[in-house]
C-alpha positions, 0 to 999 in steps of 0.5 A: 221245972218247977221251983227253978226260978222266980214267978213274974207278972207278964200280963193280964189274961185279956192282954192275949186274944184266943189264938193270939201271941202277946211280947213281953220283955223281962230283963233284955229277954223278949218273951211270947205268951201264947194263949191257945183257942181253949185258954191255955197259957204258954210261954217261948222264947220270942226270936225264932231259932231259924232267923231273928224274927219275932215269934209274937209277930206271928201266927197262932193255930191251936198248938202251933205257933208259925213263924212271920219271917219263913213260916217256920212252925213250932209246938207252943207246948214243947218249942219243937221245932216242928216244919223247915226251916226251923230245926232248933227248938224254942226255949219254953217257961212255965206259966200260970194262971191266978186271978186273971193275971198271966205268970212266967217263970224266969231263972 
């Protein structure tokens, strides 16, 4: 929801490859900023839901972001969990994007 939290600085544009996935660690909260093959920014919890596992070190796939641990898949856009043995869903941020630097939405 816009407005329900404050806007921070999580990178630069060219810190995320096409297809990619970047850590990002604000407060103690590990955070993966996903950048998508057309340039889109998304922002999920970075511990996969099924197992302690860093979504960062992961595999991007034009929406989907798969799990390193079980290959456990999510949708970047919406954190559904979408393939076993994931079944919880990741917790997802609002991003932006303005003058080449990458924004998250904290609460």
């Amino acid at each position: 929801m816009e407005g329900a939290g404050n806007w921070v600085l999580a990178c630069k544009v060219g810190d995320v490859n096409k297809e990619d996935v970047k850590r990002w660690d604000h407060n103690g909260q590990s955070v993966a900023i996903i950048r998508t093959e057309n340039d889109q920014f998304f922002a999920t919890d970075d511990i996969c839901t099924h197992e302690h596992a860093h979504m960062s070190d992961g595999f991007v796939i034009g929406d989907t972001i798969e799990c390193p641990r079980h290959a456990a898949c999510f949708n970047v856009r919406t954190g559904q969990a979408l393939t076993p043995p994931a079944r919880i869903a990741l917790k997802t941020f609002p991003t932006k994007v303005e003058n080449g630097t990458v924004f998250v939405q904290i609460e």
